[in-house]
Biopython code that builds the backbone (N, CA, C, O; Angstrom):
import numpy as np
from Bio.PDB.StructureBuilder import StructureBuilder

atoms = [
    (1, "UNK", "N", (-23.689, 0.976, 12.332)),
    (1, "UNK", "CA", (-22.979, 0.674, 11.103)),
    (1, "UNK", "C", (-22.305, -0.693, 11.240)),
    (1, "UNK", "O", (-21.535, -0.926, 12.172)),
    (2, "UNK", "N", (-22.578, -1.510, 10.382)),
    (2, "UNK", "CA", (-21.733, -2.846, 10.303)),
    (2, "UNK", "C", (-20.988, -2.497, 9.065)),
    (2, "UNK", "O", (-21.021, -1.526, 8.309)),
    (3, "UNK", "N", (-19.948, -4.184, 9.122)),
    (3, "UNK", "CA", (-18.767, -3.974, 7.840)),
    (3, "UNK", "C", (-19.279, -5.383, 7.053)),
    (3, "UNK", "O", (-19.717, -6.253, 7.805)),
    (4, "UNK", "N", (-19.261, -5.696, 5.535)),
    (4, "UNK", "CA", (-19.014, -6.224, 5.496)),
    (4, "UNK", "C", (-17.610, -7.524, 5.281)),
    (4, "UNK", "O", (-16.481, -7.032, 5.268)),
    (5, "UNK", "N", (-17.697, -9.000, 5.133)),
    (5, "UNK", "CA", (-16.061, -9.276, 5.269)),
    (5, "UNK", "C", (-15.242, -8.651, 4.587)),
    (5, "UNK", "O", (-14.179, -8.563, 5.200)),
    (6, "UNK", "N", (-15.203, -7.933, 3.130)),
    (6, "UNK", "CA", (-14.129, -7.519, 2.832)),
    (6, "UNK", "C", (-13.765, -5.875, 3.235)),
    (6, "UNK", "O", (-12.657, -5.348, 3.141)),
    (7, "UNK", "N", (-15.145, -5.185, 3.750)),
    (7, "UNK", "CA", (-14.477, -4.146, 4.510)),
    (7, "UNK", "C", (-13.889, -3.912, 5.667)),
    (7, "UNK", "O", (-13.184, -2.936, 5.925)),
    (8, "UNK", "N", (-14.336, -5.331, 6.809)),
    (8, "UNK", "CA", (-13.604, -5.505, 7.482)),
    (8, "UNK", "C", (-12.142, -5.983, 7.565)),
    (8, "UNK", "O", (-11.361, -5.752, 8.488)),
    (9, "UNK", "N", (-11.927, -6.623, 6.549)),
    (9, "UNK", "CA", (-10.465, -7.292, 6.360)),
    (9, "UNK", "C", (-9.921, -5.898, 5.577)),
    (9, "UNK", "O", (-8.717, -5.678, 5.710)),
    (10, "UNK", "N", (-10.573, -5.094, 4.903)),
    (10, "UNK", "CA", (-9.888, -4.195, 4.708)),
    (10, "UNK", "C", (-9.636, -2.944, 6.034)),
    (10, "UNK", "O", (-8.544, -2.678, 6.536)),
    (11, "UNK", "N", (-10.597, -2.487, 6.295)),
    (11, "UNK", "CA", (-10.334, -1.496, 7.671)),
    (11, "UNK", "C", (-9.259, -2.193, 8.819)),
    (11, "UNK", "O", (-8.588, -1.459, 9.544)),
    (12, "UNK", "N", (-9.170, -3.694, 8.902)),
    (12, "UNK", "CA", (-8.278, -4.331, 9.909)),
    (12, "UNK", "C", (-6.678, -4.516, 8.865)),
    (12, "UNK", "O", (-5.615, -5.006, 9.246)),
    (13, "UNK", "N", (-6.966, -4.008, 7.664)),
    (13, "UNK", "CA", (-5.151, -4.589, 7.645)),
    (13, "UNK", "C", (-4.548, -2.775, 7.134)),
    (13, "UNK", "O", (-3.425, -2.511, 6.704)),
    (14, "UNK", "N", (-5.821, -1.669, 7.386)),
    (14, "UNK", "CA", (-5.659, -0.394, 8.071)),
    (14, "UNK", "C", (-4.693, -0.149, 8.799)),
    (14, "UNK", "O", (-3.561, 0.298, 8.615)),
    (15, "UNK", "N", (-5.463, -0.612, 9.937)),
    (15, "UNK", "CA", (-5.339, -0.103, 11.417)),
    (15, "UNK", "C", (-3.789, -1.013, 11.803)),
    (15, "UNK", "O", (-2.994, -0.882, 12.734)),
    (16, "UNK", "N", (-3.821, -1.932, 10.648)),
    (16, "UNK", "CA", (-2.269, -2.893, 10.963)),
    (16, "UNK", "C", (-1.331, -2.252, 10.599)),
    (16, "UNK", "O", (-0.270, -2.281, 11.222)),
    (17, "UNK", "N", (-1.575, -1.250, 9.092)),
    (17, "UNK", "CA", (-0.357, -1.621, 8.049)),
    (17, "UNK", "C", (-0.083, -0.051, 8.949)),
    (17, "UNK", "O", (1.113, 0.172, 9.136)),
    (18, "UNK", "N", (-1.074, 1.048, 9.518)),
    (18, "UNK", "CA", (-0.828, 2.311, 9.765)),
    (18, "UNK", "C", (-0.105, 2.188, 11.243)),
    (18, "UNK", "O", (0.758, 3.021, 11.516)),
    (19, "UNK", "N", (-0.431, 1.197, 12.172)),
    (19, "UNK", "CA", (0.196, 0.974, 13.835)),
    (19, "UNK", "C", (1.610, 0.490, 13.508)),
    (19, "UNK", "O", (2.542, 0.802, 14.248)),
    (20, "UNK", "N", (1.778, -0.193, 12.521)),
    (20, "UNK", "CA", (3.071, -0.753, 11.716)),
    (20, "UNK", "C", (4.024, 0.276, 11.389)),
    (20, "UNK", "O", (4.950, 0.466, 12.177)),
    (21, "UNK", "N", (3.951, 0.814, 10.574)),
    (21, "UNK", "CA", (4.378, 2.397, 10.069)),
    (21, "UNK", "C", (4.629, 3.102, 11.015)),
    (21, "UNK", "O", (5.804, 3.443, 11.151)),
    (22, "UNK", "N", (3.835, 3.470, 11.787)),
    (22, "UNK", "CA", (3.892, 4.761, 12.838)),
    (22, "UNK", "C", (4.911, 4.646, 13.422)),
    (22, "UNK", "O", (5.589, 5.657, 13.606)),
    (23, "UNK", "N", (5.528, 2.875, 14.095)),
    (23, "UNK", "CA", (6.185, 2.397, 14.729)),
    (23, "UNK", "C", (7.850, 2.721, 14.216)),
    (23, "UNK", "O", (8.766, 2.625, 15.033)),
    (24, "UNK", "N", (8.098, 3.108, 12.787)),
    (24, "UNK", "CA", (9.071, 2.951, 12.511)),
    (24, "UNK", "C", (9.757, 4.335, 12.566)),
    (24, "UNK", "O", (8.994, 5.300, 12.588)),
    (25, "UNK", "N", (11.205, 4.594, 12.594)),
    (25, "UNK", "CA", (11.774, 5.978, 12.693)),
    (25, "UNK", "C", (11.399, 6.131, 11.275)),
    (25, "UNK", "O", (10.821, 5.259, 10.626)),
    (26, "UNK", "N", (11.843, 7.558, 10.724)),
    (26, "UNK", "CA", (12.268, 8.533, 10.279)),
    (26, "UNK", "C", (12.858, 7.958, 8.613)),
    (26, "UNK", "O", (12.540, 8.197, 7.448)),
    (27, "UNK", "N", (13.776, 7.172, 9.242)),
    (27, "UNK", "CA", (14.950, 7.023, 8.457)),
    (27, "UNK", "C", (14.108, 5.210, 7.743)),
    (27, "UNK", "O", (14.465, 4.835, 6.626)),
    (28, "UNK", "N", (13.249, 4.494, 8.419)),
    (28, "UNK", "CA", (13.164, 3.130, 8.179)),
    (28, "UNK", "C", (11.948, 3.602, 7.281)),
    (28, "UNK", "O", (11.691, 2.983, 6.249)),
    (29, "UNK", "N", (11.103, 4.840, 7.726)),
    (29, "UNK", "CA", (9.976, 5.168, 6.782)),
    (29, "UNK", "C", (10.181, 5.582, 5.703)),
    (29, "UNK", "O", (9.295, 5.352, 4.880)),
    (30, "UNK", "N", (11.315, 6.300, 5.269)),
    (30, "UNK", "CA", (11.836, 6.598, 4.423)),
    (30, "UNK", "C", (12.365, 5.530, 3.658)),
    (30, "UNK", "O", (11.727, 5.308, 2.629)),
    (31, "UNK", "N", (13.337, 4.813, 3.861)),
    (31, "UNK", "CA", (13.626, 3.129, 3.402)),
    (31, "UNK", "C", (12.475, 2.566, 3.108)),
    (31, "UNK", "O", (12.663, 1.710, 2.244)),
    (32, "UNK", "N", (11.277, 2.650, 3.448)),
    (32, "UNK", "CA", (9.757, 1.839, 3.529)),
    (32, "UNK", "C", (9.517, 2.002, 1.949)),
    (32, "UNK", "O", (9.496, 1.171, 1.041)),
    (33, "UNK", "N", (9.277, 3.917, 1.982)),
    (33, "UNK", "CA", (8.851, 4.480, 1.065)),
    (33, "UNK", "C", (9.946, 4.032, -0.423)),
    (33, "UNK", "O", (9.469, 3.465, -1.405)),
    (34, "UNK", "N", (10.858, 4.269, -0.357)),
    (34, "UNK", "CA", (12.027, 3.732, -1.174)),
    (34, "UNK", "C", (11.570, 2.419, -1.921)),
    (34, "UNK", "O", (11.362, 2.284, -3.127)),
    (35, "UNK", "N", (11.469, 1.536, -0.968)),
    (35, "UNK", "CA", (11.416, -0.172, -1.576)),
    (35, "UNK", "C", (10.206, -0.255, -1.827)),
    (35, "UNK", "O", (9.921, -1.428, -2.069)),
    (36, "UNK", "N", (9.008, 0.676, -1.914)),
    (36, "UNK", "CA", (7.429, -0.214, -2.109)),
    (36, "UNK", "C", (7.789, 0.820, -3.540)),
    (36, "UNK", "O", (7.617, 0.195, -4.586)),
    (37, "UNK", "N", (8.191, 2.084, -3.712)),
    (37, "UNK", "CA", (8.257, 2.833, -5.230)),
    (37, "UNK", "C", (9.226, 2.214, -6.381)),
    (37, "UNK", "O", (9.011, 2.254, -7.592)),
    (38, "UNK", "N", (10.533, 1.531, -5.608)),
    (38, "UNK", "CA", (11.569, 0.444, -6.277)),
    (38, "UNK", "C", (10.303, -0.828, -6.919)),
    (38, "UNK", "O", (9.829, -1.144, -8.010)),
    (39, "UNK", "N", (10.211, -1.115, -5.939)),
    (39, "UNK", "CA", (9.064, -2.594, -6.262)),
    (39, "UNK", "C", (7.944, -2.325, -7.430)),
    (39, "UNK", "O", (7.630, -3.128, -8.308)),
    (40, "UNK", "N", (7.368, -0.882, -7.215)),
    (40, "UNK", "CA", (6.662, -0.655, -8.358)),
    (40, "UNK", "C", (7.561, -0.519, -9.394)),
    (40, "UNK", "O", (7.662, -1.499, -10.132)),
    (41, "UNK", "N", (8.234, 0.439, -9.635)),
    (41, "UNK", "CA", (8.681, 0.294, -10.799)),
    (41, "UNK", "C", (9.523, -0.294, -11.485)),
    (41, "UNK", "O", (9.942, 0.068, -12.585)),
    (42, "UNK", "N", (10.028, -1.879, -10.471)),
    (42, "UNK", "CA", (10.495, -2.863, -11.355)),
    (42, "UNK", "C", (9.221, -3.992, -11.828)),
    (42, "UNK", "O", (9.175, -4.566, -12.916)),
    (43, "UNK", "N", (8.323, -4.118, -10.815)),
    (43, "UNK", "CA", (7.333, -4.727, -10.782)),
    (43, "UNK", "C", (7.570, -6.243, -10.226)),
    (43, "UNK", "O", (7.005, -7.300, -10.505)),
    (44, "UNK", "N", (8.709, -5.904, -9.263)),
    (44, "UNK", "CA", (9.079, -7.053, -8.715)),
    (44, "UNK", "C", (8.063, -8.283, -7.956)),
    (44, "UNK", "O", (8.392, -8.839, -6.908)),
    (45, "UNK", "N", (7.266, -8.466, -8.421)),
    (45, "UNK", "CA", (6.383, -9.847, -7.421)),
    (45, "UNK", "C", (6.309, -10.906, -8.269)),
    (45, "UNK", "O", (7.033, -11.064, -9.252)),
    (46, "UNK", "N", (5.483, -11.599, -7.919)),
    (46, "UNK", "CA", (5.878, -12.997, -8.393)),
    (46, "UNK", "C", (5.430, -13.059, -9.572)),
    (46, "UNK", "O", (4.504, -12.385, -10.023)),
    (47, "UNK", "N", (6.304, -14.181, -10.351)),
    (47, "UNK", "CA", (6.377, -14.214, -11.831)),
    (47, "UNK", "C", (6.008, -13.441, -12.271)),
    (47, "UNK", "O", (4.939, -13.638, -12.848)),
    (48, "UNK", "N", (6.826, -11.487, -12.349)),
    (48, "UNK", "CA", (6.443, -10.244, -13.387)),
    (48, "UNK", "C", (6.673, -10.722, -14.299)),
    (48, "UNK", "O", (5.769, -10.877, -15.121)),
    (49, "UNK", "N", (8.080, -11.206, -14.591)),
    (49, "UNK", "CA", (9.014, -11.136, -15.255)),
    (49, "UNK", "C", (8.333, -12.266, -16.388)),
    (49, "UNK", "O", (8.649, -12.174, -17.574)),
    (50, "UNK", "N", (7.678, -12.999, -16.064)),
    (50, "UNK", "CA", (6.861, -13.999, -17.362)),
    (50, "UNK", "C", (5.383, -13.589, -17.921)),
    (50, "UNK", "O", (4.756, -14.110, -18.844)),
    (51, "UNK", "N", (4.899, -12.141, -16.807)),
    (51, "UNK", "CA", (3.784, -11.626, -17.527)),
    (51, "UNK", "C", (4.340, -10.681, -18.669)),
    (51, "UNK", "O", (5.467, -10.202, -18.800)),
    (52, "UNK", "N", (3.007, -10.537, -19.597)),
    (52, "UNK", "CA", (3.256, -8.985, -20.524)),
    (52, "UNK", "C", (3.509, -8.201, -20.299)),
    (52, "UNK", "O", (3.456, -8.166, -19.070)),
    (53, "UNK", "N", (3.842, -7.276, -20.681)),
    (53, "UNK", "CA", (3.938, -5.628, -20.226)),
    (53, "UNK", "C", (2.567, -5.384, -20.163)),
    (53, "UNK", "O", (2.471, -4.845, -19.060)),
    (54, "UNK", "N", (1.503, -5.430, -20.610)),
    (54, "UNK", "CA", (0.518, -4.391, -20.617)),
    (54, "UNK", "C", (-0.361, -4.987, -18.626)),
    (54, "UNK", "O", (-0.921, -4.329, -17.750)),
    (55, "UNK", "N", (-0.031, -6.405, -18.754)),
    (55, "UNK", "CA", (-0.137, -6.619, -17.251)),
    (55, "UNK", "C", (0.378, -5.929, -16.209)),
    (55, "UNK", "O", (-0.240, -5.421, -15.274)),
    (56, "UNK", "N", (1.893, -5.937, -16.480)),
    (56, "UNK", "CA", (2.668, -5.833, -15.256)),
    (56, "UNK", "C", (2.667, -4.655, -15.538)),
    (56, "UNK", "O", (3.741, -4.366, -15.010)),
    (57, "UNK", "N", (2.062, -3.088, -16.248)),
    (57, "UNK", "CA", (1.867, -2.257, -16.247)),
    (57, "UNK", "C", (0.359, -1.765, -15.361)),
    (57, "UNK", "O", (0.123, -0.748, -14.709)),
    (58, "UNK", "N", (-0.467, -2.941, -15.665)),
    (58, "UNK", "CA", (-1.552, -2.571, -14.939)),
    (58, "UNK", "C", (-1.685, -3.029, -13.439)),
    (58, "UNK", "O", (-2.708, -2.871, -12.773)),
    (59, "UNK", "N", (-0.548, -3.603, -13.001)),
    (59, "UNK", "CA", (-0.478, -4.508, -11.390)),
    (59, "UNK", "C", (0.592, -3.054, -10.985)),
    (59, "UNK", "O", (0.415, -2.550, -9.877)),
    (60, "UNK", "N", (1.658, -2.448, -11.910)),
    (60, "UNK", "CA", (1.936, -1.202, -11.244)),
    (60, "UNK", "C", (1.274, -0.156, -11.100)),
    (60, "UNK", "O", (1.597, 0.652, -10.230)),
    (61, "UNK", "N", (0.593, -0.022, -11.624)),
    (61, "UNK", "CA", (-0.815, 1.363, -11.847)),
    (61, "UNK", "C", (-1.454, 0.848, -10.329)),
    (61, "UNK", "O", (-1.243, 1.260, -9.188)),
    (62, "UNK", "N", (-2.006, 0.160, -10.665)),
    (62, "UNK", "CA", (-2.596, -0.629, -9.448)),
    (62, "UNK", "C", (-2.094, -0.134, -8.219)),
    (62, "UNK", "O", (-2.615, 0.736, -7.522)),
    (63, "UNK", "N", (-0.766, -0.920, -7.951)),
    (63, "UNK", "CA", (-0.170, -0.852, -6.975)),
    (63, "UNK", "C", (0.198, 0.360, -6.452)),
    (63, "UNK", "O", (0.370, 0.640, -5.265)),
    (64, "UNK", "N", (0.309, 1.078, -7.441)),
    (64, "UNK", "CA", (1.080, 2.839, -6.875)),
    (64, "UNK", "C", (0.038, 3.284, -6.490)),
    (64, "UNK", "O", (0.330, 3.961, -5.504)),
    (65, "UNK", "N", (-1.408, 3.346, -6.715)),
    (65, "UNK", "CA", (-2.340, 4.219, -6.835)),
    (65, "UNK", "C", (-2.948, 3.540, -5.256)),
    (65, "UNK", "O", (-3.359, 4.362, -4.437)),
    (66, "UNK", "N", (-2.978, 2.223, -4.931)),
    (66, "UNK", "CA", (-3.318, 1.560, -3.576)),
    (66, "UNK", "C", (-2.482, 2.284, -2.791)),
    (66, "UNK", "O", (-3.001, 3.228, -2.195)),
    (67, "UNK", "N", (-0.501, 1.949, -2.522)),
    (67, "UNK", "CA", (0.166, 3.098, -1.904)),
    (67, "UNK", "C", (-0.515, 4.146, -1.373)),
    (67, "UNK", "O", (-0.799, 4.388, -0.200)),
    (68, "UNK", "N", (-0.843, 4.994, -2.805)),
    (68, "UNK", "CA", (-0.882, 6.310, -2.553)),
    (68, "UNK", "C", (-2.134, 6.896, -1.543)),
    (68, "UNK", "O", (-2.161, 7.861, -0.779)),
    (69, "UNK", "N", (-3.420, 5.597, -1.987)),
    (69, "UNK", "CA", (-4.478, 5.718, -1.053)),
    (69, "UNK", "C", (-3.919, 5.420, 0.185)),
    (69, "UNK", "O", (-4.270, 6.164, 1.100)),
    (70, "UNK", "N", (-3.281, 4.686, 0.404)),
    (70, "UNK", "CA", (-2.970, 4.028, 1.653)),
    (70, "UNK", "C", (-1.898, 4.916, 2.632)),
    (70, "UNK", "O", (-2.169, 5.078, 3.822)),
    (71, "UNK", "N", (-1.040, 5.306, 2.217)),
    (71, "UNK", "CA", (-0.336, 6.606, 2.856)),
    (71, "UNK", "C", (-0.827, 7.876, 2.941)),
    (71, "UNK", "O", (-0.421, 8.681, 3.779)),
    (72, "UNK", "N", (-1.705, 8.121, 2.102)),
    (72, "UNK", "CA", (-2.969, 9.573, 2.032)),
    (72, "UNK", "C", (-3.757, 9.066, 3.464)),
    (72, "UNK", "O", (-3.695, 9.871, 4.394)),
    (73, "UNK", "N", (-4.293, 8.134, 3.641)),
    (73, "UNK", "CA", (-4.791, 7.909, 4.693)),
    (73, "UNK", "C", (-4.052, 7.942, 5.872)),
    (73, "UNK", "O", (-4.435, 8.771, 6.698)),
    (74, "UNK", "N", (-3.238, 7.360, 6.121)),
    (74, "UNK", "CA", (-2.127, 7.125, 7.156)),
    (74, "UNK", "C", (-2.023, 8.625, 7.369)),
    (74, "UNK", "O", (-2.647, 8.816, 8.413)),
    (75, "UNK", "N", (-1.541, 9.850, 6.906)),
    (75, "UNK", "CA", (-1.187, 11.318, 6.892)),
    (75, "UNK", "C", (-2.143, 12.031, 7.378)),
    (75, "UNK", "O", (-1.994, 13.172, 7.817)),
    (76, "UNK", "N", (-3.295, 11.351, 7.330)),
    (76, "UNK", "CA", (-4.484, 12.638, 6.976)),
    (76, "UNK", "C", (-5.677, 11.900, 7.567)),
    (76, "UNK", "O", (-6.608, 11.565, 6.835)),
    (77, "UNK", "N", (-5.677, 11.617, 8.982)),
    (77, "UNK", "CA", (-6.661, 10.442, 9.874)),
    (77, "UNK", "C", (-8.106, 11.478, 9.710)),
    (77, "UNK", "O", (-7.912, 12.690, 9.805)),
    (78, "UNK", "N", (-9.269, 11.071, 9.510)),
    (78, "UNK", "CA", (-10.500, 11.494, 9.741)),
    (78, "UNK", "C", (-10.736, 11.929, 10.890)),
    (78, "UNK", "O", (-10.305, 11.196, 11.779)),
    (79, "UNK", "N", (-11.287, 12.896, 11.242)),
    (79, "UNK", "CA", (-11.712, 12.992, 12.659)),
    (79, "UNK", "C", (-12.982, 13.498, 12.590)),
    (79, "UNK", "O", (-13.267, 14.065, 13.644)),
    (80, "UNK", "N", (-13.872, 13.525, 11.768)),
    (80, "UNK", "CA", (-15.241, 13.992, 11.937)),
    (80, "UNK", "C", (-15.963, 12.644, 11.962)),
    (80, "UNK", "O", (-17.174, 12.849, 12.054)),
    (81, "UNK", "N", (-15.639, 11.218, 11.911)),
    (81, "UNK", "CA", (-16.103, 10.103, 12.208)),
    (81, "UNK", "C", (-15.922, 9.527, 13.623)),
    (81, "UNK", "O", (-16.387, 8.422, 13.904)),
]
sb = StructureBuilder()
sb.init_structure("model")
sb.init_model(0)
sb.init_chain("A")
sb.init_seg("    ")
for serial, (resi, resn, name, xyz) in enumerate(atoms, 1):
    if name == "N":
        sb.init_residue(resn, " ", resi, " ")
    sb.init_atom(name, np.array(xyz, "f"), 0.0, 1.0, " ", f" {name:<3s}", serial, name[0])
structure = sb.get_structure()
């Protein structure tokens, strides 16, 4: 099996963002979780605040639903691969 570049840059910022995480207590994962659900639902990144709503509605959809893949994974490691 090969990757290509963007599945590799994706499987490598994986194995980053999950060795990252793991690393943190209890209490900082919790704080983690806090500020990336704050961030969505102000839609704090760069220039929200001069996009539309129907944008910065779809960069939060976006964003929560990446999260959610992304911590579903982190929880729940494959092991039949």
């Amino acid at each position: 099996m090969t990757f290509d570049e963007k599945e590799l840059d994706n499987a490598i910022n994986k194995i980053i963002v999950t060795s990252l995480f793991s690393c943190l207590s209890d209490t900082q994962q919790k704080q983690f979780y806090e500020s990336a659900f704050n961030m969505i639902e102000r839609c704090c990144f760069c220039d929200a605040e001069e996009l539309p709503e129907k944008i910065r509605k779809q960069l939060a959809d976006a964003l929560r639903v990446r999260l959610s893949d992304q911590f579903s994974e982190m929880c729940s490691p494959n092991l039949d691969k």
